[in-house]
Short mmCIF file of the C-alpha atoms (twelve columns), coordinates in Angstrom:
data_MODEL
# 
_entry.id   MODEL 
# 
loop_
_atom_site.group_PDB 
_atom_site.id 
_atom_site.type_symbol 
_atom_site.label_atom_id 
_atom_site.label_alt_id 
_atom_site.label_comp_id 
_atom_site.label_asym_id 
_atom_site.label_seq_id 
_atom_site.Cartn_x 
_atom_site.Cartn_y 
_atom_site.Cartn_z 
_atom_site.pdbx_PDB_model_num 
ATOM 1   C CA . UNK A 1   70.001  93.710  96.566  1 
ATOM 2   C CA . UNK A 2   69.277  96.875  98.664  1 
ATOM 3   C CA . UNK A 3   67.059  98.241  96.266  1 
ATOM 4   C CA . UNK A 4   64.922  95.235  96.499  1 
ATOM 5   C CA . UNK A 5   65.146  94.829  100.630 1 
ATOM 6   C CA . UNK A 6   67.375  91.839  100.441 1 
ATOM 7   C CA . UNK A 7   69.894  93.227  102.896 1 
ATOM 8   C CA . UNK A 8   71.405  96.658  103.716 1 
ATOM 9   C CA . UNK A 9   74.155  98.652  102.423 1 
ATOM 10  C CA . UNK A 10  76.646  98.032  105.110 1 
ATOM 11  C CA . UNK A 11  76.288  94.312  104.844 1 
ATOM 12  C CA . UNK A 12  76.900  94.901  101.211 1 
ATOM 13  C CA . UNK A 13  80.301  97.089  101.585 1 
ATOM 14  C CA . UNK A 14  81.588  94.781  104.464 1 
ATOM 15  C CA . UNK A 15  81.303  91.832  101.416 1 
ATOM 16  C CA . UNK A 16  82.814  93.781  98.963  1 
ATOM 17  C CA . UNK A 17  85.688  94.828  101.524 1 
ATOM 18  C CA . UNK A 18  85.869  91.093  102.251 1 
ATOM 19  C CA . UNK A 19  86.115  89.937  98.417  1 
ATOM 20  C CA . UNK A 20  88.557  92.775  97.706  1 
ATOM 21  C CA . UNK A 21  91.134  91.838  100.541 1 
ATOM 22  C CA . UNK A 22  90.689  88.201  99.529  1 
ATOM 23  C CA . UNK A 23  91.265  88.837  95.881  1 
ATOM 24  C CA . UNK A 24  94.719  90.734  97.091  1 
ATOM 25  C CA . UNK A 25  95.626  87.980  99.131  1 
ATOM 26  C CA . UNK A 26  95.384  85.568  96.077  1 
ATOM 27  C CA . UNK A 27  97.217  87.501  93.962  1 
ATOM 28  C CA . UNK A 28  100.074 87.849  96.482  1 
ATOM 29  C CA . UNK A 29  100.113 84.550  96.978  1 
ATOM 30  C CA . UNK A 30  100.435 83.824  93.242  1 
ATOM 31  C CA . UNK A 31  103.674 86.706  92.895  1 
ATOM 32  C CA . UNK A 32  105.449 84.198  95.237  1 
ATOM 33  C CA . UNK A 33  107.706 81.218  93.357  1 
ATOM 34  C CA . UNK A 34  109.665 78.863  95.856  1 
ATOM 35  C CA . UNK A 35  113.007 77.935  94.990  1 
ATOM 36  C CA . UNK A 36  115.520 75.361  96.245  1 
ATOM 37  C CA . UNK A 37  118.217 77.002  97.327  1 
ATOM 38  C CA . UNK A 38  120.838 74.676  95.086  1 
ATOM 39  C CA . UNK A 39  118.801 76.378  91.790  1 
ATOM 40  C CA . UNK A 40  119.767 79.395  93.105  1 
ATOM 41  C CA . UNK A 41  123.049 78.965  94.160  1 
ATOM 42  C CA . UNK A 42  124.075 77.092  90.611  1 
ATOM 43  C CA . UNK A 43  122.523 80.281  89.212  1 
ATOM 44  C CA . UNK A 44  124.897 82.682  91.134  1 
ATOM 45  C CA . UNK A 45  127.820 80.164  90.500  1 
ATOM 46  C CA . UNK A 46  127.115 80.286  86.848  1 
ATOM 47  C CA . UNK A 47  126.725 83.984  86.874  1 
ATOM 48  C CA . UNK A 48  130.437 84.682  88.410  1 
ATOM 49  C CA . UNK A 49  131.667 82.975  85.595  1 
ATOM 50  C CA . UNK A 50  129.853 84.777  83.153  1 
ATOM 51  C CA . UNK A 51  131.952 87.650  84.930  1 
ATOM 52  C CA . UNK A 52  134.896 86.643  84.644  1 
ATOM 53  C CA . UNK A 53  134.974 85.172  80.964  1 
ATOM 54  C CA . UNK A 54  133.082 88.825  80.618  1 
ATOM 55  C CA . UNK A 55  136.137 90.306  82.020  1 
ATOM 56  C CA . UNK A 56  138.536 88.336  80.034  1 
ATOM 57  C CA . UNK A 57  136.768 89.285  76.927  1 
ATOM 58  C CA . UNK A 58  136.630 93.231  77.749  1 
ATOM 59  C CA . UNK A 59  140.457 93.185  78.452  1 
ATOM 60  C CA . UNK A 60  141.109 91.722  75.161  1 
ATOM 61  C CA . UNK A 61  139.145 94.018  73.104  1 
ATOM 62  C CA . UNK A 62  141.071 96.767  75.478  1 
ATOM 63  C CA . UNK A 63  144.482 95.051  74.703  1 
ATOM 64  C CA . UNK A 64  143.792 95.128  70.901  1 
ATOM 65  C CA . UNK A 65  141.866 98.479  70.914  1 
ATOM 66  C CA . UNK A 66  138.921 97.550  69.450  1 
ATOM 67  C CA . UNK A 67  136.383 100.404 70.312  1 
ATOM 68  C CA . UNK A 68  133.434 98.928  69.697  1 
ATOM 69  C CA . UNK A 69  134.113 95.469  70.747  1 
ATOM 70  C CA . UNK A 70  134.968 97.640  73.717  1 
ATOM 71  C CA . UNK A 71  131.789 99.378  74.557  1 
ATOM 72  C CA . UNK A 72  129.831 96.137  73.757  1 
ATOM 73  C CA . UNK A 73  131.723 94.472  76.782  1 
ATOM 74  C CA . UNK A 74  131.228 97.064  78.764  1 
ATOM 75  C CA . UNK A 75  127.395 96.943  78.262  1 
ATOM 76  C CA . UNK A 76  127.186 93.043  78.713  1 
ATOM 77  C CA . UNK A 77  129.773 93.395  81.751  1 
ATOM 78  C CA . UNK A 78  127.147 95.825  83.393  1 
ATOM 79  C CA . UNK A 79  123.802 93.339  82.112  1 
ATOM 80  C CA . UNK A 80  126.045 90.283  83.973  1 
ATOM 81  C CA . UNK A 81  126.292 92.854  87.151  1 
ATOM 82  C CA . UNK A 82  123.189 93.257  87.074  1 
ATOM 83  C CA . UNK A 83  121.785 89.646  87.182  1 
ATOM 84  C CA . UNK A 84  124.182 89.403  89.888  1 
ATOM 85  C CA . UNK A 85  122.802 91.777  92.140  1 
ATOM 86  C CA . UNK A 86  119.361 90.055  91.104  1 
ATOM 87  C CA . UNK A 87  119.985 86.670  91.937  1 
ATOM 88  C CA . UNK A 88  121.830 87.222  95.090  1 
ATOM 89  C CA . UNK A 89  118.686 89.591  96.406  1 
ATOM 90  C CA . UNK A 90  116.282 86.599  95.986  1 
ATOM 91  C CA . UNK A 91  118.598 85.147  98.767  1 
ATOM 92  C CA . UNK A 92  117.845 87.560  100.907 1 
ATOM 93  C CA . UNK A 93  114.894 87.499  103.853 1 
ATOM 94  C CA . UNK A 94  114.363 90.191  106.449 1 
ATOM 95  C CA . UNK A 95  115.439 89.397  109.631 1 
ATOM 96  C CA . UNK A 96  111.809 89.978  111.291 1 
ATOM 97  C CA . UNK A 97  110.374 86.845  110.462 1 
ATOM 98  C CA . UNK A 98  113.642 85.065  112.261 1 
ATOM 99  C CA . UNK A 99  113.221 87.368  115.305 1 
ATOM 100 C CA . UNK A 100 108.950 86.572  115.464 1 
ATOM 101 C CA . UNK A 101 109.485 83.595  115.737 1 
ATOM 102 C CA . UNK A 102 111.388 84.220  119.282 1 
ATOM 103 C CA . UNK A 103 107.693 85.691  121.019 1 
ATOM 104 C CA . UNK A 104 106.616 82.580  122.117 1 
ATOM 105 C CA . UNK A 105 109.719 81.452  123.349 1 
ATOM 106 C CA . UNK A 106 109.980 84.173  125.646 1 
ATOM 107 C CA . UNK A 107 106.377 83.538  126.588 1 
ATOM 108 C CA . UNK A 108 107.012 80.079  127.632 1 
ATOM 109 C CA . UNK A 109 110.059 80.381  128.947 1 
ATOM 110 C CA . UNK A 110 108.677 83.104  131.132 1 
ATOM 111 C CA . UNK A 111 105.614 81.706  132.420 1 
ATOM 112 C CA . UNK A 112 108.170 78.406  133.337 1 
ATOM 113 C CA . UNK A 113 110.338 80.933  135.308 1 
ATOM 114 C CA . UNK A 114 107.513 83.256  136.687 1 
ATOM 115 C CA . UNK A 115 109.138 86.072  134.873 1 
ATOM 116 C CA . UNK A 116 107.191 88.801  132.979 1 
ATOM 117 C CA . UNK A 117 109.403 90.359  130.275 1 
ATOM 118 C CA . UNK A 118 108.186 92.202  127.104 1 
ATOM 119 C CA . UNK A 119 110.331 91.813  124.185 1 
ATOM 120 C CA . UNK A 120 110.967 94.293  121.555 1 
ATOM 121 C CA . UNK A 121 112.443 94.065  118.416 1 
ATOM 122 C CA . UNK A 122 113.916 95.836  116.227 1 
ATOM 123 C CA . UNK A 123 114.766 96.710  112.712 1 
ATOM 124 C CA . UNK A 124 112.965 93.653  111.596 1 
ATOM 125 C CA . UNK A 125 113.730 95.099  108.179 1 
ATOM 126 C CA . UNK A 126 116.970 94.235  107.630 1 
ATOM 127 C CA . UNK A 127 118.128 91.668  105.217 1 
ATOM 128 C CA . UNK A 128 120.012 88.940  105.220 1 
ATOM 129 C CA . UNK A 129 121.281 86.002  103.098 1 
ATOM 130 C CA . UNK A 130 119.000 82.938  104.057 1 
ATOM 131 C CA . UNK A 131 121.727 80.656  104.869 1 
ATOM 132 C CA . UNK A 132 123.230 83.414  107.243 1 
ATOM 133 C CA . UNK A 133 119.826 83.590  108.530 1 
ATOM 134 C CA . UNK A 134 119.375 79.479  108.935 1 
ATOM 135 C CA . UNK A 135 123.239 79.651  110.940 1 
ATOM 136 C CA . UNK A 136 122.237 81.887  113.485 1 
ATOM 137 C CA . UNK A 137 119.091 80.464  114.563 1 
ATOM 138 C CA . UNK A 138 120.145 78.507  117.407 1 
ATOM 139 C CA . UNK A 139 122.911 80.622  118.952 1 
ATOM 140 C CA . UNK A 140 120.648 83.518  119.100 1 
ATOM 141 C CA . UNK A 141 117.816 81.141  120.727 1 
ATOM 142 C CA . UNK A 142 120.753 80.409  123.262 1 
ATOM 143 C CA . UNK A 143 121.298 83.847  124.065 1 
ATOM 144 C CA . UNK A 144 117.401 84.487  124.675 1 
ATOM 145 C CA . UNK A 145 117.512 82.148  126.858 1 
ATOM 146 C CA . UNK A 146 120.067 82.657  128.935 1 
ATOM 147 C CA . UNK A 147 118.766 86.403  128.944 1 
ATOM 148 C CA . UNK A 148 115.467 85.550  130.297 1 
ATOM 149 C CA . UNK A 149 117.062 82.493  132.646 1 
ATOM 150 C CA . UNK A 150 120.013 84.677  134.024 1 
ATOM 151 C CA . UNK A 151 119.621 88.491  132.777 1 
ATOM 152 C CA . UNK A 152 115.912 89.202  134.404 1 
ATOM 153 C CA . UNK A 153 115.039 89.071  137.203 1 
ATOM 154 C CA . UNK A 154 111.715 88.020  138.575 1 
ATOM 155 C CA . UNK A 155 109.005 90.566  139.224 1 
ATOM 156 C CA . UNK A 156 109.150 90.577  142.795 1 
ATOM 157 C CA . UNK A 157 113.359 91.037  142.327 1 
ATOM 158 C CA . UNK A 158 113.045 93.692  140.153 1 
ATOM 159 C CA . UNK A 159 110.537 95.483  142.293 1 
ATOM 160 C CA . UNK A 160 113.189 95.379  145.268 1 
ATOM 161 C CA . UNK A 161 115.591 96.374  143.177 1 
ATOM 162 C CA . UNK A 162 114.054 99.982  142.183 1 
ATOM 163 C CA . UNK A 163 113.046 98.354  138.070 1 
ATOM 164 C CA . UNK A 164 109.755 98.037  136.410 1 
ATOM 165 C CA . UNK A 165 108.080 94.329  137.198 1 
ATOM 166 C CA . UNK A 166 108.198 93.880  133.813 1 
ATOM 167 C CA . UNK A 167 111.199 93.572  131.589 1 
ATOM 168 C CA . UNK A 168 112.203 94.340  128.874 1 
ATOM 169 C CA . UNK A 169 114.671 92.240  126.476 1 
ATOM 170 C CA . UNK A 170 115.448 93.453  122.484 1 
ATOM 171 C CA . UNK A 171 116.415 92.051  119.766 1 
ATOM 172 C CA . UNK A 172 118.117 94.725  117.468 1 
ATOM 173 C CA . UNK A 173 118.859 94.451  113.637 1 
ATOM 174 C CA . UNK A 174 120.741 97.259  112.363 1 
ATOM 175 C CA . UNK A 175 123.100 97.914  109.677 1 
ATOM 176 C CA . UNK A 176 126.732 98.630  110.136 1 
ATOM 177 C CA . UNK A 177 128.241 99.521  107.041 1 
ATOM 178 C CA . UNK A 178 128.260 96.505  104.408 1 
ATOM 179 C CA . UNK A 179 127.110 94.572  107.379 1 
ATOM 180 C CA . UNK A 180 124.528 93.783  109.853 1 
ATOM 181 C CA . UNK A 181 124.650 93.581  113.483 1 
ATOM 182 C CA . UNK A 182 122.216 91.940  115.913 1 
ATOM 183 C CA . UNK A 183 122.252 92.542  119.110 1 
ATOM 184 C CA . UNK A 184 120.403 91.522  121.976 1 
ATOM 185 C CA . UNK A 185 120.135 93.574  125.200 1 
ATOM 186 C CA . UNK A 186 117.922 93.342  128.373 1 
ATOM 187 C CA . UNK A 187 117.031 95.642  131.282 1 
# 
């Protein structure tokens, strides 16, 4: 097409670019599977029992010292682990697409109160278990708002009071151990 004057080389890589980020958007899309949540919890029930009769198993070839009966439990005890682990990762969801979902609210809640706050959040990363996720939903929506309704201060307030006219409210994810913490702070 350039060679014969039909358009120009930057039109050309700007379509390619376009074709290439469309392609990996496909295939992204097609790496995704949606499950209902009672698959996947019957799958995780099923799999703690395959640890425990897994454990029963390994303590009887233990009790009656059969070494190779022995290791072989031992190898399917750590295969069971490991489907475990699996399954109850596809649970999980970072915590950043919970927390995103709280910009607008503070933008309408804001422009209702004549406030001007900029949220930040932080360690949108973290992961939890879905249903964890779905729970705190609405108690962390109350605390938002009653940060921006109660916490902050108008512009004109926090001028008078020596602050920024903006500010500033953050949603934290971190982790704490085995567990995670949220926390939600304002100026």
């Amino acid at each position: 097409l350039v060679v014969g004057n039909a358009t120009s080389r930057p039109v050309i890589d700007a379509a390619l670019s376009t074709q290439t980020k469309l392609r990996e958007a496909r295939a992204g899309e097609r790496s995704m599977v949606r499950i209902p949540a009672e698959k996947l919890d019957q799958l995780i029930n099923l799999v703690g029992e395959l640890v425990i009769a897994g454990a029963g198993v390994h303590s009887l070839a233990q009790t009656h010292k059969i070494p190779a009966l022995v290791k072989s439990t031992q190898k399917v005890n750590s295969l069971v682990e490991e489907v475990r682990n699996g399954a109850l990762s596809m649970r999980m969801v970072q915590i950043g697409e919970t927390f995103s979902r709280f910009r607008r609210i503070v933008r309408d809640v804001c422009g209702d109160l004549g406030k001007q706050v900029e949220l930040e959040l932080l360690g949108t990363e973290s992961e939890l278990d879905k249903s964890v996720v779905d729970q705190i939903v609405d108690p962390l929506m109350h605390i938002v708002r009653n940060a921006l309704d109660h916490g902050l201060e108008t512009p004109a307030d926090r001028i008078a009071a020596g602050k920024a006219a903006v500010g500033t409210l953050r949603l934290i994810a971190r982790q704490s151990g085995n567990q995670i913490v949220v926390e939600i702070s304002d100026d």
